[in-house]
N, CA, C and O atoms as a Tinker XYZ file with bonds, in Angstrom:
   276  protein
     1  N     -7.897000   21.744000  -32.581000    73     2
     2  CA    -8.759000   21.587000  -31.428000    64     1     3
     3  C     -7.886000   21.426000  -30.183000    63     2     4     5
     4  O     -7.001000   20.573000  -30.127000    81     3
     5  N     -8.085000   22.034000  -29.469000    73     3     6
     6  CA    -7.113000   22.146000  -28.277000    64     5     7
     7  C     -8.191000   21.824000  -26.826000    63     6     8     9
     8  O     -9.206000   22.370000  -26.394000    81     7
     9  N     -7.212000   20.454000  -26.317000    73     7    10
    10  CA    -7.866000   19.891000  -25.049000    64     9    11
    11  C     -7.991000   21.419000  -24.083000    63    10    12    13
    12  O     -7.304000   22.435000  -23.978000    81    11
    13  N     -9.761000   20.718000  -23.253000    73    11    14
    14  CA    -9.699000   21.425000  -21.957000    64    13    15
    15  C     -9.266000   20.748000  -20.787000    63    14    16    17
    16  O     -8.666000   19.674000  -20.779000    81    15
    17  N     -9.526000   21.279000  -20.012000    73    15    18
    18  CA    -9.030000   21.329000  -17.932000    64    17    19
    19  C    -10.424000   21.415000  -17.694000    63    18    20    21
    20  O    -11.182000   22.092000  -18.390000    81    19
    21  N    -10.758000   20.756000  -16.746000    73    19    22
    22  CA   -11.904000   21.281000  -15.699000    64    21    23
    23  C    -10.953000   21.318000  -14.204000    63    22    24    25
    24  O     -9.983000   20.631000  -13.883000    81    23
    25  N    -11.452000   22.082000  -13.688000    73    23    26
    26  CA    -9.887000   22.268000  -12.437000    64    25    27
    27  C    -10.799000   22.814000  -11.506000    63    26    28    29
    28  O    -11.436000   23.832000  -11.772000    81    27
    29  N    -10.933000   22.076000  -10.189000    73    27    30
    30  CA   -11.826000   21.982000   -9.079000    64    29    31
    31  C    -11.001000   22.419000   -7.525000    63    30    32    33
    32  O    -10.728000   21.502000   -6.751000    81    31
    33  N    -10.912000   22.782000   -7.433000    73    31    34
    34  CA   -10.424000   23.674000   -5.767000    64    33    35
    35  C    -11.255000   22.533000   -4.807000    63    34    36    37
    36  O    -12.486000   22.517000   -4.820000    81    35
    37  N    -10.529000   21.657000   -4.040000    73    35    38
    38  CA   -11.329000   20.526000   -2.957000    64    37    39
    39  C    -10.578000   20.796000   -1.733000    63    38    40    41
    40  O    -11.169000   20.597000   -0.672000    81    39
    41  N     -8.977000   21.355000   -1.694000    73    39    42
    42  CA    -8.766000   21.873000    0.051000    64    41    43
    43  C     -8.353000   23.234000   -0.208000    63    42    44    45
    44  O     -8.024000   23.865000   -1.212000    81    43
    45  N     -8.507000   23.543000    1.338000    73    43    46
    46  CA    -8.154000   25.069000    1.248000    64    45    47
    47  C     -6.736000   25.510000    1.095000    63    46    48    49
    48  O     -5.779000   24.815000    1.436000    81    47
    49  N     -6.651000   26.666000    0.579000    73    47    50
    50  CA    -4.995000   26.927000    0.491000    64    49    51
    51  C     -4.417000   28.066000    1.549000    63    50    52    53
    52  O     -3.497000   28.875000    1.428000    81    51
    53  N     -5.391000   27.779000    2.702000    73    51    54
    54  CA    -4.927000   28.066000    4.181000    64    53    55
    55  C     -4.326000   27.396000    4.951000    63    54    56    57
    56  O     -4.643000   26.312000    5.439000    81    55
    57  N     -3.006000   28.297000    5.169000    73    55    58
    58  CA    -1.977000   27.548000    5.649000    64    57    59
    59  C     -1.224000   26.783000    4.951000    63    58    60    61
    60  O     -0.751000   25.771000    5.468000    81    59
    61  N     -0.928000   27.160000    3.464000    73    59    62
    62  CA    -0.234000   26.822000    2.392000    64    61    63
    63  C      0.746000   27.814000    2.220000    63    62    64    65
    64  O      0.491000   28.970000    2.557000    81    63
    65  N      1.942000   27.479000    1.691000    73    63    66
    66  CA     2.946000   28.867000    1.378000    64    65    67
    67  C      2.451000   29.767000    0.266000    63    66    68    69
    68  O      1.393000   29.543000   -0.322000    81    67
    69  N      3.433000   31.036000   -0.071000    73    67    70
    70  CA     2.783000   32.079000   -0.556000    64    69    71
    71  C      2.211000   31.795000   -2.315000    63    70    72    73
    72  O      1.253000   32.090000   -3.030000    81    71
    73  N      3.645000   30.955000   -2.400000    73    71    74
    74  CA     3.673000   30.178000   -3.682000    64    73    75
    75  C      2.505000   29.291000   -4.214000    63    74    76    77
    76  O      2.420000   29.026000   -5.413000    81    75
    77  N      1.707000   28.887000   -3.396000    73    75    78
    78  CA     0.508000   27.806000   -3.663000    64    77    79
    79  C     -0.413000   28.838000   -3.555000    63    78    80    81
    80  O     -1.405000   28.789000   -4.282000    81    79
    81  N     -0.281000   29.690000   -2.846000    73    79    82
    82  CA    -2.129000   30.743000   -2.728000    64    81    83
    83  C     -1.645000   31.806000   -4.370000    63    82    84    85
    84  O     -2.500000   32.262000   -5.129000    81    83
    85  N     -0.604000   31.927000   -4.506000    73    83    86
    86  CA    -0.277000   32.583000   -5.854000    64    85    87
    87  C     -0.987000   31.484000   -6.994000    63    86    88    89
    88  O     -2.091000   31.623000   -7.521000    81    87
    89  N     -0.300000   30.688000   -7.144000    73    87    90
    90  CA    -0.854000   29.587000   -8.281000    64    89    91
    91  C     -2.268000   29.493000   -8.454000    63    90    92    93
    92  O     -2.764000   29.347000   -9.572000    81    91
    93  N     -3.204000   29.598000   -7.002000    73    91    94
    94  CA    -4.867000   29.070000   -6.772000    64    93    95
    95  C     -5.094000   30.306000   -7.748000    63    94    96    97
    96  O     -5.640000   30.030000   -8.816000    81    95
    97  N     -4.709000   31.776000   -7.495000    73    95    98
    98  CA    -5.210000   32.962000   -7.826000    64    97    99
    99  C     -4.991000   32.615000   -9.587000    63    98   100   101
   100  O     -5.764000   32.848000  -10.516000    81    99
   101  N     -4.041000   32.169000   -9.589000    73    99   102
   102  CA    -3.414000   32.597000  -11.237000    64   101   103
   103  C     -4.545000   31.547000  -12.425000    63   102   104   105
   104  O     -5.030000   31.800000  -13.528000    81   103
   105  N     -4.607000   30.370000  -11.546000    73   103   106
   106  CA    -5.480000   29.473000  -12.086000    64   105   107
   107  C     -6.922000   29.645000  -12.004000    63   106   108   109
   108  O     -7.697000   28.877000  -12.574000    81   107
   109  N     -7.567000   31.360000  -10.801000    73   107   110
   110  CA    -8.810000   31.784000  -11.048000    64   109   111
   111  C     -9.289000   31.219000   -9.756000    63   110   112   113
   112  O    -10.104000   31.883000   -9.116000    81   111
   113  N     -8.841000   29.960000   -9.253000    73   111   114
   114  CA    -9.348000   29.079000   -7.842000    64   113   115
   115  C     -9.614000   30.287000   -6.717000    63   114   116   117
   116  O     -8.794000   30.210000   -5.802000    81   115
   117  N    -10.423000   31.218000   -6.592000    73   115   118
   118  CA   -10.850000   32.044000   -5.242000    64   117   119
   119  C    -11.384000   31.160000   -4.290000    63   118   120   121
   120  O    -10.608000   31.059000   -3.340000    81   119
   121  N    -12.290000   30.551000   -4.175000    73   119   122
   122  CA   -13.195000   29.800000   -3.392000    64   121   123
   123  C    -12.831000   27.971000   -3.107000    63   122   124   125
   124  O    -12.124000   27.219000   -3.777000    81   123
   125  N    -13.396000   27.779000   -2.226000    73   123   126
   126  CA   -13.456000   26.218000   -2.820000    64   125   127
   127  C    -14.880000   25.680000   -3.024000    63   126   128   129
   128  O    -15.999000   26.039000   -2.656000    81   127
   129  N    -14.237000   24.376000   -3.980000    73   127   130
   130  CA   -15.831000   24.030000   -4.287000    64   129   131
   131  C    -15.671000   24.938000   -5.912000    63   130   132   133
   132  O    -16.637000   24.786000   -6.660000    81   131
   133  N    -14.593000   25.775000   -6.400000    73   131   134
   134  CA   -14.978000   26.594000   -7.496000    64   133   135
   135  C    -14.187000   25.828000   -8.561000    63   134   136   137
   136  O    -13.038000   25.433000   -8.364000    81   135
   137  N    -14.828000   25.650000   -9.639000    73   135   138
   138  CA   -14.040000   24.831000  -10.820000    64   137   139
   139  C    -14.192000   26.105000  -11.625000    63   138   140   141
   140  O    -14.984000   27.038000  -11.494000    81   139
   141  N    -13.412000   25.932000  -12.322000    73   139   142
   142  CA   -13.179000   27.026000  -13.905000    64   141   143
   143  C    -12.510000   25.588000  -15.010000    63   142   144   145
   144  O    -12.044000   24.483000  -14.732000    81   143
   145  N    -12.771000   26.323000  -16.325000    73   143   146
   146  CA   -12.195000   25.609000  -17.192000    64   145   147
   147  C    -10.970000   26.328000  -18.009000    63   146   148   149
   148  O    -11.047000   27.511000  -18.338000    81   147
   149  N     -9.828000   25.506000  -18.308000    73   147   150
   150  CA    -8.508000   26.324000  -19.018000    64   149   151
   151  C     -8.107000   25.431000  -19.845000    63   150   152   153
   152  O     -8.100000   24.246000  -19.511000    81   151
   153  N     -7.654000   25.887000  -21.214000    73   151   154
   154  CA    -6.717000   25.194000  -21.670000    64   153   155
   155  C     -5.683000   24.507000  -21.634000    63   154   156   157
   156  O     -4.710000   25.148000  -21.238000    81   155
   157  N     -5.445000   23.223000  -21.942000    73   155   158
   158  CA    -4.490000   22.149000  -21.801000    64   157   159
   159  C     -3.398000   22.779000  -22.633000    63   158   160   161
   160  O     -3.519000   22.632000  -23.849000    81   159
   161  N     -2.081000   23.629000  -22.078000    73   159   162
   162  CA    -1.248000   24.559000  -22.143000    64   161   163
   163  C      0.115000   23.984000  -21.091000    63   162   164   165
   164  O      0.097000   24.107000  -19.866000    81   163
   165  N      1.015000   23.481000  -21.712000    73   163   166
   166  CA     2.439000   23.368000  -20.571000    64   165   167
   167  C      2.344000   24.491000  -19.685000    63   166   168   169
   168  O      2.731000   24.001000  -18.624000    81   167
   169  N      2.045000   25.803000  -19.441000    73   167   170
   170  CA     1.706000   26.820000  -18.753000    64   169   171
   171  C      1.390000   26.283000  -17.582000    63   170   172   173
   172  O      2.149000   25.842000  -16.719000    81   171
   173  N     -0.199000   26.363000  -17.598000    73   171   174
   174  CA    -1.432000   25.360000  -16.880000    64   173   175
   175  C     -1.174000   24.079000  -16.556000    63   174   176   177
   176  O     -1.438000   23.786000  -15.389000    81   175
   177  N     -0.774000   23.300000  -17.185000    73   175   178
   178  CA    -0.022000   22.037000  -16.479000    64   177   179
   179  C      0.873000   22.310000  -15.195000    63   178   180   181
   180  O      0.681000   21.771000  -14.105000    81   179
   181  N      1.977000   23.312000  -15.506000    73   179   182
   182  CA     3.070000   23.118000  -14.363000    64   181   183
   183  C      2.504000   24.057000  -13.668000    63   182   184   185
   184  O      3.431000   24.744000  -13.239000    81   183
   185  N      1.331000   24.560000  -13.245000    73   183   186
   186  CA     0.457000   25.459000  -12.259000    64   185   187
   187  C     -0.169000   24.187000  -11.731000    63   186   188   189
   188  O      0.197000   23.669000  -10.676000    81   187
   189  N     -0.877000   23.829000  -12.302000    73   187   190
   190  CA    -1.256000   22.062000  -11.593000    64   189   191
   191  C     -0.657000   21.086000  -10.715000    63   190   192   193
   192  O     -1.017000   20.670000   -9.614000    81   191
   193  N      0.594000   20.744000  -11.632000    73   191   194
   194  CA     1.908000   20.505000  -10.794000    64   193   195
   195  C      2.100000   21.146000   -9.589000    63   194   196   197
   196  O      2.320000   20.278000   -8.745000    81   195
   197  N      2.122000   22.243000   -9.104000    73   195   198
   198  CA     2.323000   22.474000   -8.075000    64   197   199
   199  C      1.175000   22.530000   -7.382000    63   198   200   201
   200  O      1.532000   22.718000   -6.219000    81   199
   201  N     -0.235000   22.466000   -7.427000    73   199   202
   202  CA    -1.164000   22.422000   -6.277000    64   201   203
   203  C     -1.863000   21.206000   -6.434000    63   202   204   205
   204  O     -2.907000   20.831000   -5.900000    81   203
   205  N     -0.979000   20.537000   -7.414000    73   203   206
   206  CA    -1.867000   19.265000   -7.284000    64   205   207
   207  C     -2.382000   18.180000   -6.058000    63   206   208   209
   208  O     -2.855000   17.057000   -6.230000    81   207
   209  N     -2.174000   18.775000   -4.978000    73   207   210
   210  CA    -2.466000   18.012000   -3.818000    64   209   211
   211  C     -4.233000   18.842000   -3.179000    63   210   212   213
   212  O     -4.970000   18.469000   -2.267000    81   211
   213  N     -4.346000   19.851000   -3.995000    73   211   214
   214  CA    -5.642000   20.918000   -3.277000    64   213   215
   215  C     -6.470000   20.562000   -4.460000    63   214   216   217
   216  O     -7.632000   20.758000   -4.102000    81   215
   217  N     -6.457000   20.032000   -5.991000    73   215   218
   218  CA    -7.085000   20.018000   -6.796000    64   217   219
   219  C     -7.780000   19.195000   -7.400000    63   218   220   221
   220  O     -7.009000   18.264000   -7.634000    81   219
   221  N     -8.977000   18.897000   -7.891000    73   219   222
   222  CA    -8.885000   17.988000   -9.011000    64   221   223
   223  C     -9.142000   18.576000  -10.506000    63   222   224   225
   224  O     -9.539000   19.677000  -10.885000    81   223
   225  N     -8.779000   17.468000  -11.159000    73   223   226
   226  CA    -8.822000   17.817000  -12.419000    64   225   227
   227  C     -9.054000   16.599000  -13.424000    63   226   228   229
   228  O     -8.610000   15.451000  -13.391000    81   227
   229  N    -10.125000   17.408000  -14.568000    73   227   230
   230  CA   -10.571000   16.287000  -15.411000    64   229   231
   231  C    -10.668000   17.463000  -16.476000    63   230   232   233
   232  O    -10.828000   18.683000  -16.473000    81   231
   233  N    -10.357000   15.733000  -18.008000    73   231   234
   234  CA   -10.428000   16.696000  -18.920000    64   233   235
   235  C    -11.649000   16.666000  -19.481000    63   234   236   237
   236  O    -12.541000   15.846000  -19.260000    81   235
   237  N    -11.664000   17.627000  -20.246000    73   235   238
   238  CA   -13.035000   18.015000  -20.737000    64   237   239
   239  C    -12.927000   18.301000  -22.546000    63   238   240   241
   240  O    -12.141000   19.000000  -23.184000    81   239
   241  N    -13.909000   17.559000  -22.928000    73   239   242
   242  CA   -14.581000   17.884000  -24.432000    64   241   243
   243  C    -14.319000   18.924000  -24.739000    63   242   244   245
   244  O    -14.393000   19.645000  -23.745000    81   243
   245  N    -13.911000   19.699000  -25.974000    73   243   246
   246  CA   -14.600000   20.970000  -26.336000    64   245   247
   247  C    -15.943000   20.966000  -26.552000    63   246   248   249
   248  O    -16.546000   21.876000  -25.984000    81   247
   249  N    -16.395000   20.438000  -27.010000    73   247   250
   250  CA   -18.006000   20.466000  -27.468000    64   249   251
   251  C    -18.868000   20.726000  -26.303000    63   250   252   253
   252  O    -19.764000   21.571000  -26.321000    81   251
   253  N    -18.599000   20.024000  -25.344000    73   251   254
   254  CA   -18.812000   19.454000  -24.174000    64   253   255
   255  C    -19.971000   20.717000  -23.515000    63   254   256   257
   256  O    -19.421000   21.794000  -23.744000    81   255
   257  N    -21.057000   20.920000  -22.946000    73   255   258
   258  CA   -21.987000   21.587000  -22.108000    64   257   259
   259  C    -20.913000   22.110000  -20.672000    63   258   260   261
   260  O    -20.911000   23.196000  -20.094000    81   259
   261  N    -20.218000   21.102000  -20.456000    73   259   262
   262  CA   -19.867000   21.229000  -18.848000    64   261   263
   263  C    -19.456000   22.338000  -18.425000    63   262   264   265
   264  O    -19.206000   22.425000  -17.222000    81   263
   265  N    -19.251000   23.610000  -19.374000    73   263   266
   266  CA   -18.585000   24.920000  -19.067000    64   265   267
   267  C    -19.301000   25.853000  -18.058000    63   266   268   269
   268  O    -18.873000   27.004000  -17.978000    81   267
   269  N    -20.590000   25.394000  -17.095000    73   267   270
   270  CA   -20.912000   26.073000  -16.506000    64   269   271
   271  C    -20.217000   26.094000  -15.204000    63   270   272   273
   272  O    -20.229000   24.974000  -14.693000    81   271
   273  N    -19.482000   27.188000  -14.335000    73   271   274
   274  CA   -18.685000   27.217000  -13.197000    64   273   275
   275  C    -19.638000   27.388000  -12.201000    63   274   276
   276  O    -19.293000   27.460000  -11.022000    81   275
């Protein structure tokens, strides 16, 4: 059973370097206000790591309903 991410976009990544609007894209973040869910992956972690100042993040159940974006 492998933990989820719920991963929430809360500032904009305008006026961020190229490196942080790369990461939003890679992690799916287009919009704000847009959560997606990803696997809890060292990958996805150190993508976090770096925008962790634009994001939040909570983990999530597998079982869990909350998968609607």
């Amino acid at each position: 059973m492998v933990a989820q991410l719920k991963i929430t976009l809360v500032r904009s990544g305008i006026g961020r370097p190229r490196k942080h609007k790369a990461v939003l894209i890679g992690l799916g973040l287009t919009k704000l206000h847009k959560t997606v869910i990803r696997e809890d992956r060292p990958d996805i972690r150190g993508m976090i790591n770096k925008v962790q100042h634009l994001i939040h993040v909570e983990e999530v159940d597998k079982g869990s309903d909350d998968e609607t974006a």
